[in-house]
C-alpha positions as CSV (number, residue, x, y, z in Angstrom):
1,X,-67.6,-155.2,-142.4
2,X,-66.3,-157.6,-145.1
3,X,-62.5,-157.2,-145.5
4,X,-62.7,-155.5,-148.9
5,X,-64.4,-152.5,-147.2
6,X,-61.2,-152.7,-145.1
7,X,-59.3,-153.0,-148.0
8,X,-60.7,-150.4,-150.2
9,X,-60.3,-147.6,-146.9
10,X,-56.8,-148.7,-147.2
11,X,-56.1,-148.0,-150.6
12,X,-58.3,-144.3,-150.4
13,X,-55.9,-143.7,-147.3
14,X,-52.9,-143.9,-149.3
15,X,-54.2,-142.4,-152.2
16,X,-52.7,-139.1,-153.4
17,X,-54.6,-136.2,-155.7
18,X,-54.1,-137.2,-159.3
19,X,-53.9,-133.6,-161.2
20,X,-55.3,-133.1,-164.6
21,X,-52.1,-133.2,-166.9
22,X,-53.1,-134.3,-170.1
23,X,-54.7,-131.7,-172.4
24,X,-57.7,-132.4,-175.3
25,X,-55.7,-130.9,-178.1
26,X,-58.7,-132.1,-180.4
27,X,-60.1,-128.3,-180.8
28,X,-61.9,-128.8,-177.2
29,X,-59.2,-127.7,-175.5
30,X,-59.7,-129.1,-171.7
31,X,-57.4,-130.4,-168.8
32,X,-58.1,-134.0,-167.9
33,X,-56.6,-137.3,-166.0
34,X,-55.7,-140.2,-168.4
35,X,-56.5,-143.6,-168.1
36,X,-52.2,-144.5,-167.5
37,X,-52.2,-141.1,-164.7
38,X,-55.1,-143.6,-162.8
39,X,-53.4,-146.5,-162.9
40,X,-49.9,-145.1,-162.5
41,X,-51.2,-143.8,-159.2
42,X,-53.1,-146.9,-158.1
43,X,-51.2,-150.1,-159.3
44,X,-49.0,-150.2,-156.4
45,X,-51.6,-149.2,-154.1
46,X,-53.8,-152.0,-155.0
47,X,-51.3,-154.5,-155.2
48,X,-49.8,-153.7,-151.8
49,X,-53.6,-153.8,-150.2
50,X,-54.6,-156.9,-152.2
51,X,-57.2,-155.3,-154.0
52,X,-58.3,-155.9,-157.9
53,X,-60.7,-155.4,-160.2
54,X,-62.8,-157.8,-162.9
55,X,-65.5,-156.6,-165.4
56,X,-68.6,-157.9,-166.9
57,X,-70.3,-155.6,-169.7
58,X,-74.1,-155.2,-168.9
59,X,-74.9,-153.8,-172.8
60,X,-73.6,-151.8,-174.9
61,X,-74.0,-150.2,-178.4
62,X,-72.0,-149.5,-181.7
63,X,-72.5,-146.9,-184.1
64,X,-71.1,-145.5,-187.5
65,X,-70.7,-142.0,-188.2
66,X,-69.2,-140.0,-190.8
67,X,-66.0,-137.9,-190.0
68,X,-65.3,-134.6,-191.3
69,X,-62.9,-135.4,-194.1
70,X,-65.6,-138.4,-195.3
71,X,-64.3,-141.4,-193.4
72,X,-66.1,-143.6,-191.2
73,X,-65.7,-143.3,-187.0
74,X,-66.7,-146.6,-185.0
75,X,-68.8,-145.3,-182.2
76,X,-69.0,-147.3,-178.9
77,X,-70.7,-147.3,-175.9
78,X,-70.5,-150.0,-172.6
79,X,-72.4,-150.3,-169.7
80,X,-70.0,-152.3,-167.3
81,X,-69.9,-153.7,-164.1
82,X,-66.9,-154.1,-162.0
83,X,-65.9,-156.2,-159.2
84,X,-63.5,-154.7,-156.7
85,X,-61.9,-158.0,-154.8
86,X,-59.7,-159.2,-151.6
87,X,-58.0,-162.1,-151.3
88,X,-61.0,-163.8,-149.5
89,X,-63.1,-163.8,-152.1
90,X,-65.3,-160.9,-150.3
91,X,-66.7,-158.2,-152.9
92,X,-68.1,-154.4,-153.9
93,X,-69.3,-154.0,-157.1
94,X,-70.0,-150.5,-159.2
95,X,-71.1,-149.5,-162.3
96,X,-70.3,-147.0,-165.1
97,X,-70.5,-146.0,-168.9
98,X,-67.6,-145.9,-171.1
99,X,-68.3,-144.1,-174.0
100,X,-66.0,-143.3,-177.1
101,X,-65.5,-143.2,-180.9
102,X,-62.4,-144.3,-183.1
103,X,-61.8,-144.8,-186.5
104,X,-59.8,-147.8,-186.7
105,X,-60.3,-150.7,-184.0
106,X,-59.9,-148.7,-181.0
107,X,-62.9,-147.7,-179.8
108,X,-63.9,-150.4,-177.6
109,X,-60.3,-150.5,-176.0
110,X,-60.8,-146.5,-175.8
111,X,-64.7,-146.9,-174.1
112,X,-63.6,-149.6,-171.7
113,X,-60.5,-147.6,-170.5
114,X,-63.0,-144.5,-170.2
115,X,-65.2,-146.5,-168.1
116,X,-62.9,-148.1,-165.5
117,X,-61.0,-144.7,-165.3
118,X,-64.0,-143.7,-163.8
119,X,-65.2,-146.6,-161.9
120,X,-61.9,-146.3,-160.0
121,X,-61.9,-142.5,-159.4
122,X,-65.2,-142.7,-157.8
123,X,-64.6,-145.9,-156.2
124,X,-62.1,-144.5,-154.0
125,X,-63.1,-140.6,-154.2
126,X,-59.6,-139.3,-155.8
127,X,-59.1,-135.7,-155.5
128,X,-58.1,-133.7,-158.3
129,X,-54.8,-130.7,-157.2
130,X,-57.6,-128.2,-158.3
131,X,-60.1,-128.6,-154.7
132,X,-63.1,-126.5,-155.2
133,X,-64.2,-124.8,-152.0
134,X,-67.8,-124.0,-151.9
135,X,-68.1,-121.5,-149.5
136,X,-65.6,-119.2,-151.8
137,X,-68.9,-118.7,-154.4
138,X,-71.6,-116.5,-152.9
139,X,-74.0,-116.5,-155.4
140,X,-76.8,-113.9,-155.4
141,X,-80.3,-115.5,-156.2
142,X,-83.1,-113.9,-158.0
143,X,-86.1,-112.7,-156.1
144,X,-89.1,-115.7,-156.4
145,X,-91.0,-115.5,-159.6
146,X,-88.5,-113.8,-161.4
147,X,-86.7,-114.4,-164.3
148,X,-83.1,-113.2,-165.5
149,X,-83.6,-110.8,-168.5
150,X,-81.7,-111.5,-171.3
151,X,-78.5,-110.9,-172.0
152,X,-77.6,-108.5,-174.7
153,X,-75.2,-110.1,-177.2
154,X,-72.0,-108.7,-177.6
155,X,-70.6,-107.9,-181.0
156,X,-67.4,-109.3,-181.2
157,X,-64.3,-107.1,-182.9
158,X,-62.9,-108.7,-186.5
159,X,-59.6,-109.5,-184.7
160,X,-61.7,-111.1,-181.9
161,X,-63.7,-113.7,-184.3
162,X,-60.4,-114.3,-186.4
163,X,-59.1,-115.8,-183.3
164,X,-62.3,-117.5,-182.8
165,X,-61.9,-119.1,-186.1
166,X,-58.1,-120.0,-185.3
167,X,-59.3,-122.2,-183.0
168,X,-61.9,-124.4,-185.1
169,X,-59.9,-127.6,-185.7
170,X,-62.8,-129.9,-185.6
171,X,-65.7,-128.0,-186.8
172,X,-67.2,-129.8,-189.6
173,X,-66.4,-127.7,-193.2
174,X,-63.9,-126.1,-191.4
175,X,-62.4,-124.4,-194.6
176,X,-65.2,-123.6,-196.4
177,X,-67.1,-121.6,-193.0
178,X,-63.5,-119.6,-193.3
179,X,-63.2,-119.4,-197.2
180,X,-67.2,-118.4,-197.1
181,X,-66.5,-115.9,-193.7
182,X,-63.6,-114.0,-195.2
183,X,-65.6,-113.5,-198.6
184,X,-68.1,-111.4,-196.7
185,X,-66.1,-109.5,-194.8
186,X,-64.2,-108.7,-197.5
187,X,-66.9,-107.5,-199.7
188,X,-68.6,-105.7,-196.7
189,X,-65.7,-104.0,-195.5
190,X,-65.0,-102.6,-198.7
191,X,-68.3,-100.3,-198.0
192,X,-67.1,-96.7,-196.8
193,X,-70.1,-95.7,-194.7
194,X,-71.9,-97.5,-192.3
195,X,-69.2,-99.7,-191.1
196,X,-71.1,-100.9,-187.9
197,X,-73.9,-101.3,-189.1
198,X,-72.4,-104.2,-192.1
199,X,-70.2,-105.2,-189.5
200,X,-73.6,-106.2,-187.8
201,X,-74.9,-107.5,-190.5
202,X,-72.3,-110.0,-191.3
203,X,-71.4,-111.3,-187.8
204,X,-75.3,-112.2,-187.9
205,X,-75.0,-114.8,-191.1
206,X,-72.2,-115.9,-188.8
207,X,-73.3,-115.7,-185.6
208,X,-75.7,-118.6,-184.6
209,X,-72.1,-121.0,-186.0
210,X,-69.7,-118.9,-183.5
211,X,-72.0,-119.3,-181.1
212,X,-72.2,-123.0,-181.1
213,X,-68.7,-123.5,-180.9
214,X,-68.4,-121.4,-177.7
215,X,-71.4,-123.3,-176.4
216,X,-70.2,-126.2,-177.0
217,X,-66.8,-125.9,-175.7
218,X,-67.8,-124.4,-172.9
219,X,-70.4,-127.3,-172.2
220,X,-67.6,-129.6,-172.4
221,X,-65.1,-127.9,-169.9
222,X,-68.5,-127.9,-167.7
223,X,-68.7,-131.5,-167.7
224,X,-64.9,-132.6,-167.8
225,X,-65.0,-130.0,-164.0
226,X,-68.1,-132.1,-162.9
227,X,-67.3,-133.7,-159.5
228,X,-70.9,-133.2,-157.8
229,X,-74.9,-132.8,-157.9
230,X,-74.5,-129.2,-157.8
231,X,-72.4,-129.1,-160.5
232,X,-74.5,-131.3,-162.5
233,X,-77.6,-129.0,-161.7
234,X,-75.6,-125.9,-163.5
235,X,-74.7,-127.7,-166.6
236,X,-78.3,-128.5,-166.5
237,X,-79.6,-125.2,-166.5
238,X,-76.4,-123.9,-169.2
239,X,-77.5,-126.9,-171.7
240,X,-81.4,-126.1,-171.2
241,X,-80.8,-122.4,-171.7
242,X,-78.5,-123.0,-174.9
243,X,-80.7,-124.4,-177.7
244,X,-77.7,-124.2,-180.1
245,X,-75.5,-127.1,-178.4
246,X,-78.2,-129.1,-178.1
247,X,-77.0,-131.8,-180.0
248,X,-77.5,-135.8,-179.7
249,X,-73.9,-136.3,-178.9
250,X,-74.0,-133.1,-176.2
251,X,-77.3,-134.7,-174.7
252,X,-75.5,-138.3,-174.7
253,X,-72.5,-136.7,-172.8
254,X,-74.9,-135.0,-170.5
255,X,-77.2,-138.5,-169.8
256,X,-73.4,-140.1,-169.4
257,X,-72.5,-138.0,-166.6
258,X,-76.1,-138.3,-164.7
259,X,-75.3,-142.0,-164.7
260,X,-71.9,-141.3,-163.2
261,X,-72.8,-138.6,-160.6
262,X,-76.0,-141.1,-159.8
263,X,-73.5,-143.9,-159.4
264,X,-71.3,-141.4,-157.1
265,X,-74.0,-140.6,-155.0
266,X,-75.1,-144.3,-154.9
267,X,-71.8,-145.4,-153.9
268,X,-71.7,-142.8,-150.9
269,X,-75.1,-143.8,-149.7
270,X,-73.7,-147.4,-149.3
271,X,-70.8,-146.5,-147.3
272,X,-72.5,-144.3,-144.9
């Protein structure tokens, strides 16, 4: 054993949980570990083991895209490879994608921080303060050659899609989809007969929209929770059974995180 894998056993020994404190405030709405939680919780550990890290990017790719108020967002994406060192010069290496979008000068700073956040949290397996016990879920499987009927969908109340629309901070048109909701409900609620029926009526010009935005945001708490291959396989099957959030970006987050869990499972293979 080379005396970085002595090293790097050290430093996941003395490694504490790093919680998920900082919160998406960008309309997503989801608990995550920064970049400066990571290294706030590693720098000393490192140091005092004699353990660093060096990068090489393997390819990467930039992209424009327009932003909702008619700007334009930089869009970046690395493949890097890091080096984990000791002081003798022996070596481990790892992989991972860093993938973000800025609209200033940022966004390579912002991918490359993305990517060794995550090259170091799988590197030494750092535990979140949320553990997930499997054995507490005691799902019920279908019988074989059976398929779940569908599920009836569930008109919402007015108050309850108000709050929906509270909530949209990012979605694209943002004031026109309420200017252009509240007009219609407006003019249908006016109506004295019937009132479910309208009711239905409208939340289906409306629906596919609110339906897309719950998708997606659930989709993206999904993968922000992913930690293994099972929980991979389920936001599989929610992404595949949810034609509305099937998106380029969505599908680029979801081929993101089969690199990373790939790279996990990798990683553990070597060690054992």
């Amino acid at each position: 054993m080379a005396k970085i894998h002595k090293q790097m056993i050290a430093v996941m020994k003395a490694c504490k949980a790093i919680g998920k404190a900082q919160r998406n405030t960008q309309g997503q709405g989801y608990n995550f570990r920064g970049i400066d939680d990571v290294y706030n919780g590693l720098n000393e550990i490192l140091s005092d083991n004699g353990v660093f890290t060096t990068s090489e990017i393997l390819s990467e790719k930039s992209e424009e895209r327009k932003s909702r108020n008619g700007g334009v967002l930089i869009y970046r994406i690395f493949h890097i490879e890091w080096t984990f060192w000791a002081d003798d010069g022996s070596t481990v290496h790892s992989e991972t994608i860093g993938e973000a979008m800025d609209s200033g000068d940022k966004a390579s700073n912002k991918a490359m921080s993305v990517a060794h956040k995550y090259a170091l949290l799988q590197a030494f397996a750092i535990p979140t303060q949320e553990p997930k016990d499997p054995e507490n879920e005691n799902p019920e499987p279908l019988p074989r050659g059976t398929t779940p009927p569908p599920q009836p969908v569930k008109l919402p109340k007015r108050t309850d899609v108000q709050k929906i629309l509270k909530g949209i901070k990012t979605f694209d048109g943002y004031k026109n989809y309420v200017k252009g909701f509240n007009e219609q409900w407006g003019n249908i609620w006016k109506l004295e007969s019937k009132k479910d029926q309208t009711w239905e009526e409208l939340f289906n010009i409306r629906k596919n929209s609110i339906l897309e935005m719950e998708g997606t945001t659930e989709f993206l708490k999904m993968t922000d929770q992913c930690e293994t291959e099972e929980d991979l396989k389920k936001i599989e099957e929610f992404f595949e059974g949810n034609p509305l959030i099937q998106s380029q970006a969505n599908k680029n987050q979801l081929n993101i995180l089969k690199s990373e869990i790939n790279d996990k499972k990798a990683a553990e293979n070597g060690k054992s």
